[in-house]
Wavefront OBJ file of the C-alpha trace (Angstrom):
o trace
v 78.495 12.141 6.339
v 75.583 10.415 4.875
v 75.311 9.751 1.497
v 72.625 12.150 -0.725
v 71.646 9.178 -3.005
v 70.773 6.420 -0.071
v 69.062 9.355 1.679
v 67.033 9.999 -1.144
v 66.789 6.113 -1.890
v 65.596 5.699 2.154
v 62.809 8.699 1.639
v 61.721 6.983 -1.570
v 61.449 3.915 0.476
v 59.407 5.601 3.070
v 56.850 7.428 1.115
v 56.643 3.784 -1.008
v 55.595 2.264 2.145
v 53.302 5.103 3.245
v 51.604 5.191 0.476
v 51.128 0.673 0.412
v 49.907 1.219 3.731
v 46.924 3.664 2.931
v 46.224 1.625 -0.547
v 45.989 -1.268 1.772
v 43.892 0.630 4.434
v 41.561 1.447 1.370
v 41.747 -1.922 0.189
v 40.505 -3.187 3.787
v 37.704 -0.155 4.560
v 36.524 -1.184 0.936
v 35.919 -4.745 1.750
v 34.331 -4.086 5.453
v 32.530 -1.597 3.667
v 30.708 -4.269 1.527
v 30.426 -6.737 4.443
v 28.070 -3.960 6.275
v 25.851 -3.175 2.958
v 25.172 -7.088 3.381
v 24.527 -6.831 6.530
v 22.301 -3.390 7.134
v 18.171 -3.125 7.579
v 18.225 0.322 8.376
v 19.545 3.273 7.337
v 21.099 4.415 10.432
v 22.507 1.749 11.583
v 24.484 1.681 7.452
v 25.368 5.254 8.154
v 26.576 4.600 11.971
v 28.705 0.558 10.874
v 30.255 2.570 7.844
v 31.480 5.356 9.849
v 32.902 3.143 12.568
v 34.457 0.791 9.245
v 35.955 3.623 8.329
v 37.892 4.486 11.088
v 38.231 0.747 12.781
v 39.217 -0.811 9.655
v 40.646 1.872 7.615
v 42.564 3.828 10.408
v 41.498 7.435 9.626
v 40.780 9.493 12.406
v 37.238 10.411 11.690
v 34.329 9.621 9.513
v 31.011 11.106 9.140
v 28.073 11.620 6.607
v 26.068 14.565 5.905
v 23.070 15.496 4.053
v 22.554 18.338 2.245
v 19.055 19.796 4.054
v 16.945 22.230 1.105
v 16.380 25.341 3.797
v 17.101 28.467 3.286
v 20.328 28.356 5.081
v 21.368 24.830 2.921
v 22.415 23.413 6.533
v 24.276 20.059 6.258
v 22.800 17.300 8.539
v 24.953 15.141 10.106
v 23.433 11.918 10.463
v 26.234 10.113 11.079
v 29.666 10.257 12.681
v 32.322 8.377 14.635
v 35.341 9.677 15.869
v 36.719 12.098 18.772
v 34.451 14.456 20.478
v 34.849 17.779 20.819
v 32.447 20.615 22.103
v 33.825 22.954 18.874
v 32.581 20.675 16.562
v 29.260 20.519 17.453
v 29.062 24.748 17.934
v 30.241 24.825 14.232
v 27.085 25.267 11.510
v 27.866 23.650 8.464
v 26.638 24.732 5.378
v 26.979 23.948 1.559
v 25.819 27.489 -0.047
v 28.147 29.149 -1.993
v 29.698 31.165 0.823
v 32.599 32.045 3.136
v 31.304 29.282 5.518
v 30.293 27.208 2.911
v 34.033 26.060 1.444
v 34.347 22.802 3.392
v 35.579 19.737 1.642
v 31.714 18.538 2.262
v 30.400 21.582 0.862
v 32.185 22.074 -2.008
v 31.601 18.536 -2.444
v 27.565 18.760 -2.065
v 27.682 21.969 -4.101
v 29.845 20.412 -7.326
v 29.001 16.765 -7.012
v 33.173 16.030 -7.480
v 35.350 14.877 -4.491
v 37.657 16.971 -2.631
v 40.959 15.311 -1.468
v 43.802 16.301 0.837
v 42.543 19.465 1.945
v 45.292 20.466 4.912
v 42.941 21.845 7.649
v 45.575 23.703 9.228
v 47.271 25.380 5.956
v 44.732 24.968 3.144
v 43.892 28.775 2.113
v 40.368 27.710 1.643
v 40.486 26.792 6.013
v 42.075 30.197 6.845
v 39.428 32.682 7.314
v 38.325 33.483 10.932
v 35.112 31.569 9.740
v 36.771 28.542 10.518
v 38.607 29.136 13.637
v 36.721 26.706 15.446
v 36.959 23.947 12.789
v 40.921 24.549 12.632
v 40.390 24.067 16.768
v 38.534 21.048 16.589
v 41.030 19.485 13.617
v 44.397 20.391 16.568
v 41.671 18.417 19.704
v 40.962 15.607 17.252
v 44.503 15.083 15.685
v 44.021 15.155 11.995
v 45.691 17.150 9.033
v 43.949 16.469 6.214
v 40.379 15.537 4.885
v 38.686 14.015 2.075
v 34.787 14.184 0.656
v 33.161 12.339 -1.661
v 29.637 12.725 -3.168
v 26.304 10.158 -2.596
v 24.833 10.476 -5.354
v 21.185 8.922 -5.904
v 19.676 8.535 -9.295
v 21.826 11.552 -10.545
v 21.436 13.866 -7.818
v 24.146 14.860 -5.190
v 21.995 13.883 -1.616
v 24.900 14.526 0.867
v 28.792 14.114 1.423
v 30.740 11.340 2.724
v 33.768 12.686 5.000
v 36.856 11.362 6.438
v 39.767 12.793 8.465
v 43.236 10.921 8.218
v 46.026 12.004 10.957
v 48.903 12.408 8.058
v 49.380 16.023 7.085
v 49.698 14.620 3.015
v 47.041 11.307 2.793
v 45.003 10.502 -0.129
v 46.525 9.672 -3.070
v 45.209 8.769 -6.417
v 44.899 4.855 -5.935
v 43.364 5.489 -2.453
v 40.874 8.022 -3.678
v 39.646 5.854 -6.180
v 39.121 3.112 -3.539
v 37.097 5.469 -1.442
v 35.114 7.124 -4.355
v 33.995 3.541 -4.907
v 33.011 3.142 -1.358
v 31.114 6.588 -1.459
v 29.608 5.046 -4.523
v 28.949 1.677 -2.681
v 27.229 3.372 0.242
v 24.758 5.380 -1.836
v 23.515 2.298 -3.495
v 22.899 1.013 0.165
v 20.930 3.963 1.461
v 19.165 4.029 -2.135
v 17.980 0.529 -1.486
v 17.243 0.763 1.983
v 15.294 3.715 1.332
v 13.204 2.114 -1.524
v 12.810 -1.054 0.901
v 11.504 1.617 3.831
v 9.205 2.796 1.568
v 7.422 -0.604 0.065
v 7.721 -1.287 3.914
v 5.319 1.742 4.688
v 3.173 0.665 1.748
v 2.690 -2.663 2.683
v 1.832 -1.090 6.319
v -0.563 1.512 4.912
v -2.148 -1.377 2.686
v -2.583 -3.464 5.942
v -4.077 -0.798 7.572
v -6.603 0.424 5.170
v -7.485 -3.309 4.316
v -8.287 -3.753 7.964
v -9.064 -0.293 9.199
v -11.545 2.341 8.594
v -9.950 5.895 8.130
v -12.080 7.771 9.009
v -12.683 6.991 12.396
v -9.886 4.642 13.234
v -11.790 1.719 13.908
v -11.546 -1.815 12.925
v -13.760 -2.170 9.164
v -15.618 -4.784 8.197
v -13.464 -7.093 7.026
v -11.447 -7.114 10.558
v -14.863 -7.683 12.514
v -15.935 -10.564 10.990
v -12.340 -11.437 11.798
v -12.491 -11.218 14.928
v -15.964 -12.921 15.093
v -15.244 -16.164 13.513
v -12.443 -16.346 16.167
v -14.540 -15.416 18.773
v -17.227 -17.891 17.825
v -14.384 -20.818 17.260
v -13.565 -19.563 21.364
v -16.860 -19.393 22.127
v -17.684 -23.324 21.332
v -14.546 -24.255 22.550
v -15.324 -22.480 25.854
v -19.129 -23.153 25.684
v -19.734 -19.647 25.936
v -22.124 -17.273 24.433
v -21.426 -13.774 23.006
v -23.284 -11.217 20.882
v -23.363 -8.717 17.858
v -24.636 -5.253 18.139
v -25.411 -3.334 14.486
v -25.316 0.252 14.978
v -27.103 2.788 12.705
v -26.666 6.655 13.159
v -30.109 8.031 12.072
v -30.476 11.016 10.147
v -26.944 10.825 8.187
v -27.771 11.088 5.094
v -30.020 14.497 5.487
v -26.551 15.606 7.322
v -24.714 14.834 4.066
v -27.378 16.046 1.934
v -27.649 19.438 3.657
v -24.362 19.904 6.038
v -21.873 18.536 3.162
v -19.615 15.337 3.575
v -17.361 17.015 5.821
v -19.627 17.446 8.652
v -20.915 13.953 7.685
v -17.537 12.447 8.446
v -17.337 14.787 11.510
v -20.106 13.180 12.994
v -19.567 9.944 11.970
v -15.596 10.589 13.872
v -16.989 12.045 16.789
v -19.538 9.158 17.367
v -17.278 6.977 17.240
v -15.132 8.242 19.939
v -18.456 8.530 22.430
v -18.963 4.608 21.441
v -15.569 3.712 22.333
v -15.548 6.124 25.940
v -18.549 3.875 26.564
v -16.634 0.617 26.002
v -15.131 -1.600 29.135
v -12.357 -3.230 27.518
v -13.373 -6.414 26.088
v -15.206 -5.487 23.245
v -14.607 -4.939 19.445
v -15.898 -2.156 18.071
v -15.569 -1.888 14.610
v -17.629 0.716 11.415
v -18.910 -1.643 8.714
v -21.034 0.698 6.635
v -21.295 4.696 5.917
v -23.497 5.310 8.783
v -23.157 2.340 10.449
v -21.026 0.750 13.606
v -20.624 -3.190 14.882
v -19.914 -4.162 18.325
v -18.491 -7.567 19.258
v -19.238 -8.682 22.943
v -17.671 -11.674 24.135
v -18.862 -14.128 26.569
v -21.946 -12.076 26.157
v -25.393 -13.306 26.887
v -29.089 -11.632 26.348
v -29.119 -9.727 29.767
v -25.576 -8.453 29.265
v -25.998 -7.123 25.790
v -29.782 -5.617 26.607
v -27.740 -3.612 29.098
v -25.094 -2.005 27.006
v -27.340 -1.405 24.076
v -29.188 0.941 26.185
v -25.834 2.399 27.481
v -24.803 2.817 23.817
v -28.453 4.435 23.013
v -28.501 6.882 25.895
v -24.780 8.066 24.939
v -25.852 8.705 21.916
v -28.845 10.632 22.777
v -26.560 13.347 23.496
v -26.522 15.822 20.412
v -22.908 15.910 18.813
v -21.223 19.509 18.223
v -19.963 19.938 14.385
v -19.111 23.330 13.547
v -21.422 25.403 15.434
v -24.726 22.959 15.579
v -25.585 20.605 17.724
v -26.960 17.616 15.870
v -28.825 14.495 16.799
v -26.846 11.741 17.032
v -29.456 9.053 18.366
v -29.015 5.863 16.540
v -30.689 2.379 16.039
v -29.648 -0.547 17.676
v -30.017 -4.164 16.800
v -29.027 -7.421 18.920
v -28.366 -10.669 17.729
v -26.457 -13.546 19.999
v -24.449 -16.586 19.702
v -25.556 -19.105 19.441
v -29.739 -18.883 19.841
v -29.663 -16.714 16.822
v -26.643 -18.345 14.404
v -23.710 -20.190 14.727
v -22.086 -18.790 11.838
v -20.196 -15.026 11.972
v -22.029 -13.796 8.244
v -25.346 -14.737 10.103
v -24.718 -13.485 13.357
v -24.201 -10.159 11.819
v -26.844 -10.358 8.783
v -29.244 -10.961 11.865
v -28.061 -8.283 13.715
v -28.816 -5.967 10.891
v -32.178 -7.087 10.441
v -32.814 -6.967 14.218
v -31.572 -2.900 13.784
v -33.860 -2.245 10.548
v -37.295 -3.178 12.788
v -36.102 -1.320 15.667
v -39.295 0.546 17.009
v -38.925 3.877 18.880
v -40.897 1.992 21.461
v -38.740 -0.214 21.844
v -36.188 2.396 23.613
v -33.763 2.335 20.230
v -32.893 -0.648 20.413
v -33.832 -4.230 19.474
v -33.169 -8.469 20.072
v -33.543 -10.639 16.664
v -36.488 -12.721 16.774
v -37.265 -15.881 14.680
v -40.229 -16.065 12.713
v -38.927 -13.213 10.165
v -38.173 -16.321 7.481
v -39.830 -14.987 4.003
v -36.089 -13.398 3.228
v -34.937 -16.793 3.547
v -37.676 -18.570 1.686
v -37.098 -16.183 -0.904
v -33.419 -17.172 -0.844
v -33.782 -20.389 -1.054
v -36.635 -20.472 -4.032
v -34.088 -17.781 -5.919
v -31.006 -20.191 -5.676
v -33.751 -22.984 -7.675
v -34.326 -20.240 -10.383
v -30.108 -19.594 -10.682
v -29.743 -22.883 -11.751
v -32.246 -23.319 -14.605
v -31.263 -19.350 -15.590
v -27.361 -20.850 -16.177
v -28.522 -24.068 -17.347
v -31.643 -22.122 -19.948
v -28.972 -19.251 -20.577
v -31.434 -16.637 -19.058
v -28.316 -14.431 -17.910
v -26.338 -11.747 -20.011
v -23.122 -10.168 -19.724
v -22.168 -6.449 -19.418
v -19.615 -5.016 -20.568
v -17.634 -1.602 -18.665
v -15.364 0.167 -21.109
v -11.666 0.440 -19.618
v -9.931 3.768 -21.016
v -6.210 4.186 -21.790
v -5.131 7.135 -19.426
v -2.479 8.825 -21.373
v -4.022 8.389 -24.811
v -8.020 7.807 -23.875
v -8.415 5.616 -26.029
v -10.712 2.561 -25.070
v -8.337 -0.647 -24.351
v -10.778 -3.057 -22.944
v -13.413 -3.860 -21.215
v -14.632 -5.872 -18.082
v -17.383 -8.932 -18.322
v -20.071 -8.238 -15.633
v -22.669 -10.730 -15.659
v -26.360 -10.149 -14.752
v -29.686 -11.530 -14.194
v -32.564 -10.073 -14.558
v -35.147 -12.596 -12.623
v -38.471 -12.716 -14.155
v -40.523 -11.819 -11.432
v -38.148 -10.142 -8.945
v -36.898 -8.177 -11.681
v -32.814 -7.271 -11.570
v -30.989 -9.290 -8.912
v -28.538 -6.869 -6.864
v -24.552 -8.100 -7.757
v -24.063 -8.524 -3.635
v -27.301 -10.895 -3.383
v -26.347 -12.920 -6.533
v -23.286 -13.477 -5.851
v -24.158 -14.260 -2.239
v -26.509 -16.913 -4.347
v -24.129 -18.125 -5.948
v -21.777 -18.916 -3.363
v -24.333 -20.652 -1.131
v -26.195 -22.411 -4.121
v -22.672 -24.380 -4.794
v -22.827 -22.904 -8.463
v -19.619 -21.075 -8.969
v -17.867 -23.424 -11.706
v -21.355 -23.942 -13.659
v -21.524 -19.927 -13.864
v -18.185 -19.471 -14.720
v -18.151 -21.802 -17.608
v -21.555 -20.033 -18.919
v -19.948 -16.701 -18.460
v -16.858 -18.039 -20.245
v -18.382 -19.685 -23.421
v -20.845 -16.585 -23.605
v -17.303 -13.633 -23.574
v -15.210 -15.928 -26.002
v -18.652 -16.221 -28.450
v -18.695 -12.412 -27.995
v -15.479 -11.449 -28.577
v -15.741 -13.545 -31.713
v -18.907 -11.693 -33.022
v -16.811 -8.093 -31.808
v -14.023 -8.936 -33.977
v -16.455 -10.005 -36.993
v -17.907 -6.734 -36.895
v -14.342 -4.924 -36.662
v -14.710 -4.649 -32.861
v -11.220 -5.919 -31.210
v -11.189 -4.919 -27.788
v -9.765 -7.184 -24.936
v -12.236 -8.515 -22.396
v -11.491 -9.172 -18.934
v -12.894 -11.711 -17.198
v -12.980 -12.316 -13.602
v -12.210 -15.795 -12.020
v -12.575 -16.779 -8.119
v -10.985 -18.155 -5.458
v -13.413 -21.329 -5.644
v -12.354 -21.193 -10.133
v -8.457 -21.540 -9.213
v -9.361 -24.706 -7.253
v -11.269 -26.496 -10.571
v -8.300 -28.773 -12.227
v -10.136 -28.157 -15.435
v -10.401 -24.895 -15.724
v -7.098 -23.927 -17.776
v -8.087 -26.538 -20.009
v -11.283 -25.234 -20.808
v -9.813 -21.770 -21.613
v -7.391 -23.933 -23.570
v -10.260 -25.260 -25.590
v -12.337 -22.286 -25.852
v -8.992 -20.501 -27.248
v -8.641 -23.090 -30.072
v -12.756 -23.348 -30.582
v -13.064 -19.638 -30.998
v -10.292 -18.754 -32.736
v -9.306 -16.024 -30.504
v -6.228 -14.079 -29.821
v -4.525 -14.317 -26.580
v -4.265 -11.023 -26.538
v -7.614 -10.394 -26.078
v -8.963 -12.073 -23.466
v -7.354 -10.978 -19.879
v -8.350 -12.621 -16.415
v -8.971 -10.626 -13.236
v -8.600 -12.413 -10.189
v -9.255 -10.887 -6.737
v -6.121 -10.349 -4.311
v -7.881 -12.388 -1.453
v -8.781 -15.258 -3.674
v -5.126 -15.354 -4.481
v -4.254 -15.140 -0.894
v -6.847 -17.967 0.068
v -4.223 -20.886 -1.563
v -1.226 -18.595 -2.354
v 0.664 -22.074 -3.562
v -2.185 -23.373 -5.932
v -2.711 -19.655 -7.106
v 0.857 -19.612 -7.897
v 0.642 -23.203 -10.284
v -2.822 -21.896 -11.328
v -1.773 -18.663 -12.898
v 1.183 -19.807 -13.868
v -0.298 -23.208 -16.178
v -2.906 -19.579 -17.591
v 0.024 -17.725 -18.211
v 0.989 -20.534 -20.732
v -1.530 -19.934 -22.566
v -0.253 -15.916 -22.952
v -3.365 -14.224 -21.700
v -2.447 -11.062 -19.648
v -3.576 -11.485 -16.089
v -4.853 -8.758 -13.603
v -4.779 -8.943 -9.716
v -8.159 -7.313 -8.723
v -9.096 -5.395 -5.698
v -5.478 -4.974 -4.791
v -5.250 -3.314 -1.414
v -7.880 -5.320 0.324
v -6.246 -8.757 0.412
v -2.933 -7.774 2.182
v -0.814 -10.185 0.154
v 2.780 -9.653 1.104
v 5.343 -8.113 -1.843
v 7.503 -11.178 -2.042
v 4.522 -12.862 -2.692
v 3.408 -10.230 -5.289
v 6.552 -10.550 -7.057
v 6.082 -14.363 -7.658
v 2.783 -13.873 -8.990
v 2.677 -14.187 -13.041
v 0.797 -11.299 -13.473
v 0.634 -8.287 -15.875
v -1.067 -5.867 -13.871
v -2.872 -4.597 -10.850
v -6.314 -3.579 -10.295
v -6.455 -1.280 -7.268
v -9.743 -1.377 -5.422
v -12.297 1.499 -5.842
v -12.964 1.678 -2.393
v -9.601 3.778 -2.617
v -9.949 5.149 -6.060
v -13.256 6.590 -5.291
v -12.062 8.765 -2.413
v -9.246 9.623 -2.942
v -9.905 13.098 -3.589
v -10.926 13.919 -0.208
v -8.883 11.655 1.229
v -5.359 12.044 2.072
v -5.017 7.939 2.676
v -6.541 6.754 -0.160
v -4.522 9.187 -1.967
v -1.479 7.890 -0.284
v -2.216 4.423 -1.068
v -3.174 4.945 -4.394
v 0.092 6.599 -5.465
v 1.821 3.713 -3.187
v 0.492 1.180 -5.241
v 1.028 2.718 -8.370
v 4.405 3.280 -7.794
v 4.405 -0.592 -6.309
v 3.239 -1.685 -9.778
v 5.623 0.329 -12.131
v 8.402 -1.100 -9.722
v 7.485 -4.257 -10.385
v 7.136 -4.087 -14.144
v 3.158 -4.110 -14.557
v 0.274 -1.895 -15.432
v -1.601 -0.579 -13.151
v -5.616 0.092 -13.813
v -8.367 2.307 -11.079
v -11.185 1.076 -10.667
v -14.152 3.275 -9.257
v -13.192 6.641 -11.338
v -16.220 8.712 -10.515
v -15.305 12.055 -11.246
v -12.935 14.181 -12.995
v -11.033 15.398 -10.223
v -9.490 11.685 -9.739
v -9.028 11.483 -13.067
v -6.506 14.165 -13.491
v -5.040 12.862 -9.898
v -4.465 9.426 -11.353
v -3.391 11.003 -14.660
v -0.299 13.283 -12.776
v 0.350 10.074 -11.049
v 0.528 7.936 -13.779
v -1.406 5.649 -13.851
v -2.428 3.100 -17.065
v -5.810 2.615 -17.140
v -8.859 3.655 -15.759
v -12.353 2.449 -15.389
v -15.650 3.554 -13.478
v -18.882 5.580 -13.806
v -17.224 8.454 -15.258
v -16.072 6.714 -18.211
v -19.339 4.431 -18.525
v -21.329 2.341 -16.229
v -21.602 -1.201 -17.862
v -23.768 -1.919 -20.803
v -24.918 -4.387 -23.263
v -22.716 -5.964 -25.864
v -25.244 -4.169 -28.846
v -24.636 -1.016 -27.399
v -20.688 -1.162 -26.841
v -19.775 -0.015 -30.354
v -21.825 2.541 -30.590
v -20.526 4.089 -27.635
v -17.185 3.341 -28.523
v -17.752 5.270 -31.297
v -19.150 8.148 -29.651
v -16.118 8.102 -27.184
v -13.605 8.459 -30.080
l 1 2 3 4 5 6 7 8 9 10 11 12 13 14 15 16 17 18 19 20 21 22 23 24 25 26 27 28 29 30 31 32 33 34 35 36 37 38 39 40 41 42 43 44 45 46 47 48 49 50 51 52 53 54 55 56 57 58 59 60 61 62 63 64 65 66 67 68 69 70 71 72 73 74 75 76 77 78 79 80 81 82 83 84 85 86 87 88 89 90 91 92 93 94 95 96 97 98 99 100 101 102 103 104 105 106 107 108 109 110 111 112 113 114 115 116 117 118 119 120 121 122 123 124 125 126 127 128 129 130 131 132 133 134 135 136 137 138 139 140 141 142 143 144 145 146 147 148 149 150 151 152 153 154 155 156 157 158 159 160 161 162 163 164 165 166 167 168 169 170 171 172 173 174 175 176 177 178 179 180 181 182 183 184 185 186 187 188 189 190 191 192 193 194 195 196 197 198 199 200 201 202 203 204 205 206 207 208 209 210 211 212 213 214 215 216 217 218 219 220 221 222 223 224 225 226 227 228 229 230 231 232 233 234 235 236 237 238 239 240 241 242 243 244 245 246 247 248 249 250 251 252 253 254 255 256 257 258 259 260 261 262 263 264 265 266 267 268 269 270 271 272 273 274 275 276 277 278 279 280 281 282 283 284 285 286 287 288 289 290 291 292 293 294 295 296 297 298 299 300 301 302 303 304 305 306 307 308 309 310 311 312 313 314 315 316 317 318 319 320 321 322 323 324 325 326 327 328 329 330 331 332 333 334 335 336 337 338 339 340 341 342 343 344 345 346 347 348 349 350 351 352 353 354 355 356 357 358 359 360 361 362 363 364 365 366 367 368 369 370 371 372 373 374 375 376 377 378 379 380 381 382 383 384 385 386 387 388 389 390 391 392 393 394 395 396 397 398 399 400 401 402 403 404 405 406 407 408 409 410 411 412 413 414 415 416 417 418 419 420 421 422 423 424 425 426 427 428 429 430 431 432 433 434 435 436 437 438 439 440 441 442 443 444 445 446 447 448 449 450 451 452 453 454 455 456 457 458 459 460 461 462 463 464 465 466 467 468 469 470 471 472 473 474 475 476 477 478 479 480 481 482 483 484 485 486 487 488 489 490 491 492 493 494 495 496 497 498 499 500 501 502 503 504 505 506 507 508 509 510 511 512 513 514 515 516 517 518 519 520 521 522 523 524 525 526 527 528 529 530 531 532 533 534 535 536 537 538 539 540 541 542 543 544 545 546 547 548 549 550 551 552 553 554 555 556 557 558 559 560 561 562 563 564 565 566 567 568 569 570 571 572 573 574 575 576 577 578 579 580 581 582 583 584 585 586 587 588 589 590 591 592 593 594 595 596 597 598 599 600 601 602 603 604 605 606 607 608 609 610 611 612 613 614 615 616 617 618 619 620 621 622 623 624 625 626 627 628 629 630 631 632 633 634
């Protein structure tokens, strides 16, 4: 006859080692667990590896994950599971609402945001209704007794359930639960960060394809043409080859606007580009590069060739264009200019192009070839690019000032240096052309230092006459290649007597991209000197996020040509609340640029946004007048 105490001593025994071997099961799903949230780029594939943990590692029958879906039947998506398979299963709807069918361990779990342990499938009260006949049928197929839940919980809020199935008819004890809650808790840090990372990924892509891409129509912008170009025209020396540039105007647009509304504006504008591409053979780029106006690239491309297609491209368009319920004239201008008897150079090539379009005669059959001969623009150029020095050198130019406005206060914070010349006998140079000047007159770091001196000396007089208001100040790509040029703010600094604190530097997101390593030292030695620092035009550059988070910066500027629209449209909306988001992320302020209207406002306002600046705040205006309008703002 056995004895009652070494029974009792040989069950204690037993249920000792039971319950090491689940701890230790724990113990090892835990630690595979972790292995795959290294390991995971997708969310999926986390879901699918920690299922398949589960049960490889850990032993349990089953494992599976399941979102809580916000429908009006509060379905539970499975979106992952590895185990047995069984046709019951998968004729069973799962649901967490507060119903008969709704009392699973998952459920309950979904519903209550606590786990549910050791639920007996087979004699648990909550399992006995005829509701779950089928799940008691799949639990006999599959082999398992009991199951186990435990909530995902992301940034406070119960997002699914994850579920387990273990063969013993009395698993899950204490030390084993808290194992698994810690997993649960482990995985929903993994599909939290996987999900953030999915969505900076789709930023990043919409960025790219907004910086690149027209969206309107689709096309390749102007930025992507010219491109393309200088790569064709590298290939086209290499190759000794010529090619040629088509400028495309659709007449008539502006009435359409004017009388038809924007909408059927950009309905045209869509539809003509889809004729232009139907008449395309392949090789060609065609790209938009203005409101009303098209580009198209034509390699290995010479006079004959591109006389040909222009007329192709004219008599497609000749065709009136249905939008709504009119037909309207879609004829356009044409304008050809070729590599290389007209320029070498891409930002010729095209400039030519344009002018070849603008004295396009209806005789001419819509469209026409550049021709030399047309060189006052350039004379002009040339004699202007003279007068830009002795204006910097005889401080001829002045700076203008656009107020920057505090979006959840608006208050004014700031403003923006603009600099302008007003040319004594061509009167107020264009910002495009100057800058254009500029560039090609080699005078960048002499008109930076004048615009320097002349903000620090005005920020000085501001703050003598009670005015303290920071003043940005924008700096090149060309200005973050002069070793000097930290030094000089340095001095100015020290000379003026000015704050940090008020004086901020914009720098635009290509420039930074043009030497991303010297940027990096550049800001970094300006940082020093603890000026805030603003990356302008962000969304046009396409700088990469792990190079945005190296950057010292305090803020992000993002580019009107987003702001402006976004209104009306839904991807500059996108990518405006993208970036914003982006920015708070990353710690910095974010300011829009190009705020035209109220409507935007308020948009940028729900979305949060820091600061804004544009046309509907001020356009920019003399330092004499800045107080006085500050004033009136208040």
């Amino acid at each position: 006859m056995a004895n009652p105490a070494e029974s009792a001593a040989t069950a204690a025994s037993r249920q000792g080692a039971d319950e090491s071997a689940r701890l230790k099961r724990a113990y090892k799903t835990l630690s595979a667990g972790n292995r795959i949230l290294l390991r995971a780029s997708h969310e999926d594939e986390l879901l699918q590896q920690m299922c398949q943990v589960i049960v490889d590692a850990g032993g349990y029958r089953l494992a599976a994950v399941g979102f809580a879906v916000a429908d009006a039947n509060k379905r539970i998506h499975w979106a992952a599971y590895v185990g047995p398979i069984t046709d019951s299963f998968d004729t069973y709807t799962f649901t967490w609402a507060d119903t008969e069918c709704g009392q699973s361990a998952s459920a309950v779990v979904i519903r209550t945001g606590e786990p549910v342990v050791g639920r007996e499938i087979l004699t648990d009260p909550a399992y006995s209704g005829a509701a779950y006949a089928l799940l008691r049928e799949d639990a006999i197929k599959k082999g398992y007794l009991s199951t186990a839940a435990f909530p995902l919980r992301i940034d406070g809020d119960v997002v699914g359930a994850l579920s387990m199935a273990a063969e013993e008819a009395h698993a899950f004890d204490a030390e084993e639960v808290a194992l698994l809650s810690e997993l649960a808790d482990d995985l929903a840090y993994g599909i939290k960060n996987l999900r953030a990372q999915e969505h900076h990924r789709q930023a990043q892509a919409t960025i790219a394809r907004l910086a690149y891409y027209d969206g309107l129509t689709g096309l390749p912008n102007r930025t992507r043409l010219l491109e393309q170009l200088k790569a064709s025209i590298r290939r086209a020396k290499r190759e000794n080859q010529a090619l040629a540039i088509l400028h495309i105007e659709v007449g008539r647009y502006d009435e359409i606007n004017k009388i038809l509304g924007y909408r059927a504006g950009d309905a045209l504008l869509r539809k003509i580009g889809q004729r232009l591409t139907t008449a395309l053979q392949g090789h060609e780029v065609l790209a938009r590069v203005g409101d009303a106006e098209f580009a198209l690239l034509l390699p290995d491309c010479g006079a004959e060739q591109a006389t040909d297609m222009a007329r192709r491209l004219y008599q497609a368009l000749c065709e009136p264009v249905k939008v709504r319920t009119l037909q309207l004239d879609a004829r356009a201008f044409i304008g050809i200019a070729l590599f290389p008897g007209h320029a070498t150079q891409a930002d010729t090539l095209i400039r030519r192009a344009n002018a070849a379009m603008h004295q396009n005669q209806p005789a001419h059959g819509g469209y026409a070839m550049y021709t030399s001969g047309q060189e006052q623009e350039s004379v002009r150029r040339i004699a202007l690019m003279a007068d830009l020095r002795r204006a910097i050198r005889n401080n001829e130019l002045s700076l203008h000032y656009q107020p920057k406005i505090a979006m959840s206060s608006r208050r004014v914070c700031g403003a923006e240096v603009l600099v302008r010349w007003q040319h004594p006998g061509h009167g107020l140079v264009s910002t495009q052309e100057f800058i254009m000047l500029v560039e090609q007159a080699g005078m960048v770091t002499p008109l930076t230092t004048w615009v320097l001196e002349a903000a620090f000396r005005q920020s000085h007089a501001w703050r003598d006459s009670g005015l303290e208001q920071p003043l940005a100040i924008n700096l090149s790509a060309h200005d973050l290649y002069d070793s000097s040029l930290v030094d000089r703010i340095a001095g100015l600094i020290s000379t003026w007597g000015i704050a940090p604190e008020l004086i901020q530097f914009e720098l635009t997101e290509s420039a930074l991209m043009a030497d991303p390593v010297g940027a990096v030292e550049t800001l970094t030695r300006l940082k020093r000197l603890n000026v805030d620092l603003f990356v302008d035009d962000f969304g046009t550059g396409y700088s990469s996020l792990s190079y945005l988070q190296k950057l010292p910066v305090d803020g992000l500027k993002i580019d009107q040509s987003f702001v402006t629209p976004m209104a009306a449209s839904g991807d500059s909306a996108t990518i405006v609340k993208s970036t914003i988001e982006l920015g708070h992320n990353l710690g910095l302020k974010v300011v829009a640029e190009g705020v035209e209207s109220e409507v935007v406002w308020e948009r940028l306002v729900a979305l949060g946004c820091d600061i804004a600046q544009g046309y509907l705040i001020s356009r920019p205006m003399p330092a004499q007048q800045f107080k006085a309008w500050e004033h009136a703002w208040s």
